[in-house]
C-alpha positions, 0 to 999 in steps of 0.5 A: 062426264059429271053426272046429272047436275042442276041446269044453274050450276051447268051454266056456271060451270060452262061461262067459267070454262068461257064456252058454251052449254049444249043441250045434245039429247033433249029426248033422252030423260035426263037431257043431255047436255055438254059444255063445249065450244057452239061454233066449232061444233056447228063447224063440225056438224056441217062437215060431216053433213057435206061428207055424208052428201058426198058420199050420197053423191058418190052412187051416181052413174058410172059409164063404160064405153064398149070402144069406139066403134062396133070393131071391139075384140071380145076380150076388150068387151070382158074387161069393160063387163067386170069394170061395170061388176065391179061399179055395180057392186060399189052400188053405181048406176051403170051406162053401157056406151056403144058408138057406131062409126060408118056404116057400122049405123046399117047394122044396128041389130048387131048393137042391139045383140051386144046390149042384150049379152050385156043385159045377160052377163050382169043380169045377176047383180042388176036390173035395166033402168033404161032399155037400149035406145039410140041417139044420133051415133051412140046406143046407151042402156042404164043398169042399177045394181039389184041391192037383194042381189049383190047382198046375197052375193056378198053374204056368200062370199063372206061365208066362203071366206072363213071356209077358205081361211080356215082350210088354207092353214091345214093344206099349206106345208110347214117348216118344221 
């Protein structure tokens, strides 16, 4: 931080310290300049971009895949529902998978009643991208979480919490 300096005098100062003179903020009124090495700050620049990208990538879709077969116990199904809460609240497309095997393909009313309890149990924090469709063996439903949503829940929780912290300390016994 030297202050605002004459741009001649940046220059010398930058060729003398053997790097270079940046300009950073040319919309800042003086414009902001800094001496520094370009190279390794153009490095810089494209590693915070591929990870800026990467984590843009990282939303993408998740599936969850309701057995391999229609025979799938309830539980089962519970524990592949809060899998998806929990991809739909990180803000991850969802994929709900049903495969039928057999003659499970007769029944495929039964598929379709398993898509809408789905579509039901996370209708609070999402929103069907894609209805149930078959193809060939699998049905498939897409969900999207619901930004609004999962933002109104989250603001919730948060203003639980400190309720909670703030209660705890008063109920929990001490050891005087």
């Amino acid at each position: 931080m030297v202050g605002v300096v004459d741009v001649r005098d940046a220059v010398q100062m930058a060729s003398e310290a053997g790097l270079d003179l940046v300009e950073v903020s040319p919309e800042a009124d003086p414009p902001v300049c800094r001496i520094l090495d370009f190279g390794k700050y153009r490095y810089e620049q494209s590693k915070k971009e591929k990870s800026n990208r990467a984590k843009s990538k990282a939303a993408e879709m998740k599936e969850v895949r309701l057995g391999r077969s229609m025979k799938i116990d309830p539980h089962d199904i519970a524990i592949r529902m809060e899998q998806a809460r929990k991809f739909l609240m990180d803000g991850h497309k969802v994929q709900i998978v049903q495969n039928f095997r057999g003659r499970e393909m007769l029944h495929k009313e039964r598929g379709n009643q398993r898509m809408a309890d789905v579509i039901e149990k996370l209708s609070d924090i999402s929103k069907v991208e894609m209805t149930p469709r078959m193809a060939g063996r699998r049905m498939t439903l897409i969900l999207g979480p619901d930004k609004a949503k999962i933002d109104r829940i989250k603001a919730a929780e948060a203003a639980a919490k400190p309720a909670a912290d703030a209660a705890a300390p008063a109920d929990a016994p001490t050891d005087a």
